[in-house]
C-alpha positions in Angstrom: 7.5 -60.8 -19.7 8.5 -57.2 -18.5 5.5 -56.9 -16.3 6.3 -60.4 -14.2 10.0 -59.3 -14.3 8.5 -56.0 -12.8 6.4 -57.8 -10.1 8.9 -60.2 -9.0 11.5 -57.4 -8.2 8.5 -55.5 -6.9 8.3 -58.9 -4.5 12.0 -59.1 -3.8 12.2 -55.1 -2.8 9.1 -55.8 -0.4 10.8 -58.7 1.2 14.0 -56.6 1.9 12.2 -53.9 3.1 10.4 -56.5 5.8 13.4 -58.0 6.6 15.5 -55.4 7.3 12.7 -53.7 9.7 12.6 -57.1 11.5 16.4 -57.3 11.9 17.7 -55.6 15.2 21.2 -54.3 16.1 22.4 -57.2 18.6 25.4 -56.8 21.1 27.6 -59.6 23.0 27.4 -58.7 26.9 28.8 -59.4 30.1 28.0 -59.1 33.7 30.9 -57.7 35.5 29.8 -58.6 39.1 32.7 -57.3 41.2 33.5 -54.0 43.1 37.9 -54.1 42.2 38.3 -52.9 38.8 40.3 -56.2 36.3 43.7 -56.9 35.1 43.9 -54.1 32.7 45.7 -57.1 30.3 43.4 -59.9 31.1 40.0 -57.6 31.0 40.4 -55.7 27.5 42.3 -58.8 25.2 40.3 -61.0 26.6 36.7 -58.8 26.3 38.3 -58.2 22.5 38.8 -61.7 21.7 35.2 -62.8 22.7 33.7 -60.0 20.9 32.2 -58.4 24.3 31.0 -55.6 22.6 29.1 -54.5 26.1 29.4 -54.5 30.0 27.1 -54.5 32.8 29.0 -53.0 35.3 28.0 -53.9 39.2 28.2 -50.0 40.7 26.6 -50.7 44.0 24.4 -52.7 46.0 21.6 -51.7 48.5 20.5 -52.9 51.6 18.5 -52.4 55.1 20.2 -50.6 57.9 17.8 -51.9 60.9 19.0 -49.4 63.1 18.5 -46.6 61.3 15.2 -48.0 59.7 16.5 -46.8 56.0 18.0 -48.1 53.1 21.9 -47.8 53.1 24.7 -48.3 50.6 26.7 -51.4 51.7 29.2 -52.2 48.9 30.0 -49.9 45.8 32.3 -50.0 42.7 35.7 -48.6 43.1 35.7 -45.5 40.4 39.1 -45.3 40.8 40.6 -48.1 40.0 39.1 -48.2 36.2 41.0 -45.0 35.1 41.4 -45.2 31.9 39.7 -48.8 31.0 35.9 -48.4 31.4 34.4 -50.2 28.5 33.2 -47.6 26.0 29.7 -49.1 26.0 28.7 -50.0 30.0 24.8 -50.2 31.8 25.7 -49.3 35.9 23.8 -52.4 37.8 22.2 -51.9 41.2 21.8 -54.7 43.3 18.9 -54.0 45.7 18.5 -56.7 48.5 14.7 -57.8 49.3 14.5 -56.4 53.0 14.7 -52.7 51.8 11.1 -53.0 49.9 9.7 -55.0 52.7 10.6 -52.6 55.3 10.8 -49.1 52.8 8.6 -46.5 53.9 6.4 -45.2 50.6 7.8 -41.7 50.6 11.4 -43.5 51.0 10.6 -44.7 47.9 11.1 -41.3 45.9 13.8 -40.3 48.6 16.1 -43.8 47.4 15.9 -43.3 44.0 16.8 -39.7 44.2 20.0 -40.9 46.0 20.4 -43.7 43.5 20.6 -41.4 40.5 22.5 -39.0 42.1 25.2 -41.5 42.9 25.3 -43.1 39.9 25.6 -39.9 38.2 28.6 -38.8 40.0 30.3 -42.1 39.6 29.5 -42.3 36.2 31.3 -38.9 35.7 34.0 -40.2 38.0 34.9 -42.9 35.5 34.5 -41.5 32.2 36.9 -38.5 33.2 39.4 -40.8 33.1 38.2 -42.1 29.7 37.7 -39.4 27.0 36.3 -42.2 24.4 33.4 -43.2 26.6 30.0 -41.3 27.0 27.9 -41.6 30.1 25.8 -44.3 30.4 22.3 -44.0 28.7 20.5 -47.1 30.1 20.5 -47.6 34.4 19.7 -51.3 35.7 18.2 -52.6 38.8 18.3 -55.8 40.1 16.0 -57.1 42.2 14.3 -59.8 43.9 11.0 -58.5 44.6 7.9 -60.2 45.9 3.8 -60.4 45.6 4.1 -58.4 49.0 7.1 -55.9 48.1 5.9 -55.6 44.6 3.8 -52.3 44.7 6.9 -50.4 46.6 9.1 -51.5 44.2 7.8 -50.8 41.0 6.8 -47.1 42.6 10.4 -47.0 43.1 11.0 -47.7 39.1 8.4 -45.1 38.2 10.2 -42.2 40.5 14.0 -43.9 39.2 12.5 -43.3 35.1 10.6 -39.8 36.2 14.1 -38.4 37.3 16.0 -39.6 34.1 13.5 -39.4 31.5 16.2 -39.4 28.4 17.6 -43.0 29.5 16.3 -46.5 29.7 15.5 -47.7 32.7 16.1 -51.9 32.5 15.5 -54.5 35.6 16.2 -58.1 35.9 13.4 -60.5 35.6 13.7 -64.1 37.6 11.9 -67.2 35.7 9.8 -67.1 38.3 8.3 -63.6 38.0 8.7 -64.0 34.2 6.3 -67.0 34.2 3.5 -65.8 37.2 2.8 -62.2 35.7 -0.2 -62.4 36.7 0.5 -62.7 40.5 4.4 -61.0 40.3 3.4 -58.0 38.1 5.6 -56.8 35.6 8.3 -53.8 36.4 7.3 -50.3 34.8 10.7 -50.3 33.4 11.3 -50.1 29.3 13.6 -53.0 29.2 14.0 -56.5 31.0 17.1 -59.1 31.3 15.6 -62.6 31.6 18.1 -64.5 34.3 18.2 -68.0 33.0 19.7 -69.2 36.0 19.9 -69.9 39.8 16.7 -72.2 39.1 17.0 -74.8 41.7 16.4 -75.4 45.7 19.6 -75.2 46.8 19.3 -76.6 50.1 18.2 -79.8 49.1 20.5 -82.1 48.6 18.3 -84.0 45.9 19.4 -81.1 43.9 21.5 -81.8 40.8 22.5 -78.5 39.7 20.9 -75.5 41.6 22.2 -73.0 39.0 21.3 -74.2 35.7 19.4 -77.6 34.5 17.9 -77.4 30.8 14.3 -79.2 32.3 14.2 -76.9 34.8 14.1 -74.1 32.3 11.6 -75.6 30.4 9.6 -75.6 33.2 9.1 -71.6 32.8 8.4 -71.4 30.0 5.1 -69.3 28.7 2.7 -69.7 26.4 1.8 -66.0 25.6 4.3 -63.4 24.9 5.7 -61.6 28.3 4.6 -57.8 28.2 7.6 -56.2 28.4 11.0 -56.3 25.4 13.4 -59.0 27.7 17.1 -59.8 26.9 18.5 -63.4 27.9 21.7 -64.1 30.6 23.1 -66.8 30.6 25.1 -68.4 33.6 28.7 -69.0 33.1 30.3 -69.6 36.8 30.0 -72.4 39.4 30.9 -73.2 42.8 30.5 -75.9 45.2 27.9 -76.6 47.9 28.6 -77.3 51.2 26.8 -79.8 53.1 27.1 -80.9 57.1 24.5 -83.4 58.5 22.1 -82.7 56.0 22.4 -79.1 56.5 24.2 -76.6 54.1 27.2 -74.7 55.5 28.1 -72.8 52.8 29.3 -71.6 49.1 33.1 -72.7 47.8 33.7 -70.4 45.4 36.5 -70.6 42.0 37.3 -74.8 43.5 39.7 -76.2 40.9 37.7 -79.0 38.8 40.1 -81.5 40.5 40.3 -82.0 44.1 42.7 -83.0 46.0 42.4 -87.3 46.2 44.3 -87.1 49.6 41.5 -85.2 51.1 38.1 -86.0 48.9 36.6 -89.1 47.2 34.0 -88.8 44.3 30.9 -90.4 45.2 29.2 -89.8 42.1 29.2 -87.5 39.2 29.3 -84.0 40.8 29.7 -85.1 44.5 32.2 -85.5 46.5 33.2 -86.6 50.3 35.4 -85.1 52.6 37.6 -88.4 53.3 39.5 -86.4 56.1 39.7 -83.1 58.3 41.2 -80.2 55.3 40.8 -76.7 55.4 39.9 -75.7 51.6 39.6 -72.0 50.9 40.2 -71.0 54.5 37.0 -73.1 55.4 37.4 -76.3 58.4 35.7 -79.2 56.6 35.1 -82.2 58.4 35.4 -85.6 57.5 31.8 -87.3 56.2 31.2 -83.3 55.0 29.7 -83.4 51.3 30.2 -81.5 48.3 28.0 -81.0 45.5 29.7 -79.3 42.6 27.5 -77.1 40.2 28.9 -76.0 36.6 26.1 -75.5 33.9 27.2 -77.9 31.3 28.0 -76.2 28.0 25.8 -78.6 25.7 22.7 -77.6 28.1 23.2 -73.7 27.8 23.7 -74.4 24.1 20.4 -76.0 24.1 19.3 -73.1 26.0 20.6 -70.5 23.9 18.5 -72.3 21.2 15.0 -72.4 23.1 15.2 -69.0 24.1 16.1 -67.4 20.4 12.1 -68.7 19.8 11.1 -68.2 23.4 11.9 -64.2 23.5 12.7 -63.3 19.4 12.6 -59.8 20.3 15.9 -60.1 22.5 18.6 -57.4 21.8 21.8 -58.9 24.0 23.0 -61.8 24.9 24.4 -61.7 28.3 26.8 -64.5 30.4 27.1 -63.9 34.0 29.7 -63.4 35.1 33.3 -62.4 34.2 36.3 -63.3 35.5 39.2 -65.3 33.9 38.2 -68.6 35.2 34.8 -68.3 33.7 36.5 -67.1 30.5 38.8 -69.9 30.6 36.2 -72.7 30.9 33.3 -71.6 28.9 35.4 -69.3 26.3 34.1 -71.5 23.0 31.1 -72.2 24.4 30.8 -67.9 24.6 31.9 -67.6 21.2 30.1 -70.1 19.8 26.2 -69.0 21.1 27.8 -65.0 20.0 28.4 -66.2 17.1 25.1 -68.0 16.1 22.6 -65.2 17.8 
């Protein structure tokens, strides 16, 4: 009796000891995709009340100067204004457009991430001057759009970017795309990847139902081995509406209030909507006969995303929504809570 007592707890320590070396520390994150620091009220009660335990913060993006013939900065984070309310645990984000590594000289590859880690350095020292509590970042993350042809400038980019800071992570974004043609896309030299469930569809088509986020579109990436590289999972929380003119697509409305006004638009059908006279929305003319398609993810899709993805990438550490602001808050906040909550 003493020896199976013996053997089960032998059994039971085992299967703690397994357990807690498959467990993993997880973290609620957030994109925070613009350049003007928040509400100081709105952005720490509201990050507090989620349980955002983590920010990606959007410190600069990158593009092609065609006159000069070299990569430029064209929009950067204002240090500044977050004195004293940088969240305590942050990732800076670089936004990279796709004409710099079409057009990037190979030795400008080593030059532009020199210059990417020394400005993110000095902002990062900037900001957390201002706030004694926070360290400086340890992970740095690139986002980028890269191509079969742009691919080999790229990831010699990532090698130079993790050879300068050896002691922190080096992360990039991953499109579905990329994630499920490995093969032909390559995979970043980077430690860590973010898979971006979103921006799926053709947007210029206007068969599209939802260019942002559809749950069978998703499903349509999916692998069937494991991808070679650890991958978190974002998640799209944000909308707009596309603009349509004879067929052709005039443009993005961004933060449009779920109900229009009836004076000026009809609803066609679910999600579209007719100009029904001459208006000017957003400081935008729009015609009569011009179309709208609106395009919110729908909360019981992403839930069902959410779902999938926990067996589709087990190894993820964060679960990231893109983006913040308090409109996005406001119309997805249980939906946030709820997915936190259950991964």
């Amino acid at each position: 009796m003493c020896l199976t007592r013996f053997v089960a707890l032998l059994f039971l320590i085992v299967l703690s000891s397994c357990s807690a070396r498959e467990s993993k520390p997880l973290q609620n994150s957030f994109y925070y995709w613009q350049f003007n620091a928040p509400a100081t009220d709105s952005f720490s009660s509201g990050a507090a009340s989620l349980g955002v335990e983590h920010f990606y913060l959007h410190y600069m993006d990158v593009g092609w100067d065609d006159r000069l013939h070299v990569p430029v900065p064209i929009a950067q984070l204002q240090t500044r204004q977050w004195a004293g309310q940088i969240p305590v645990m942050h990732t800076p984000v670089v936004f990279i457009t796709k004409k710099v590594f079409r057009n990037i000289s190979d030795a400008w590859c080593d030059t532009l991430a020199e210059k990417i880690s020394i400005r993110i350095n000095k902002m990062s020292e900037e900001m957390t001057k201002t706030s004694p509590k926070t360290d400086m970042p340890n992970e740095i993350q690139i986002d980028c759009d890269w191509t079969a042809q742009s691919k080999e400038k790229y990831f010699t980019f990532l090698k130079k970017l993790k050879s300068i800071n050896p002691s922190i992570k080096i992360s990039a974004t991953i499109r579905m795309y990329p994630y499920k043609y490995s093969d032909k896309m390559g995979v970043p030299p980077v430690d860590q990847g973010v898979l971006m469930c979103y921006n799926l569809g053709q947007i210029r088509d206007k068969r599209t139902h939802n260019s942002i986020f559809e749950l069978a579109e998703l499903k349509k990436y999916f692998r069937k081995d494991r991808y070679p590289l650890p991958l978190d999972i974002a998640l799209p929380v944000f909308g707009w509406h596309v603009w349509f003119r004879e067929q052709q697509l005039k443009g993005i409305l961004y933060e449009m209030p779920a109900q229009l006004p009836a004076s000026a638009f009809s609803l066609l059908k679910q999600g579209q909507y007719q100009v029904t006279k001459d208006t000017v929305w957003q400081g935008q003319y729009l015609r009569e006969g011009d179309l709208l398609r609106s395009e919110y993810p729908e909360a019981a899709s992403l839930q069902a995303a959410a779902e999938l993805l926990k067996k589709e990438q087990p190894d993820y550490r964060r679960i990231i929504f893109f983006h913040w602001s308090s409109t996005n808050v406001y119309t997805y906040e249980r939906l946030i809570k709820e997915i936190y909550s259950a991964y």
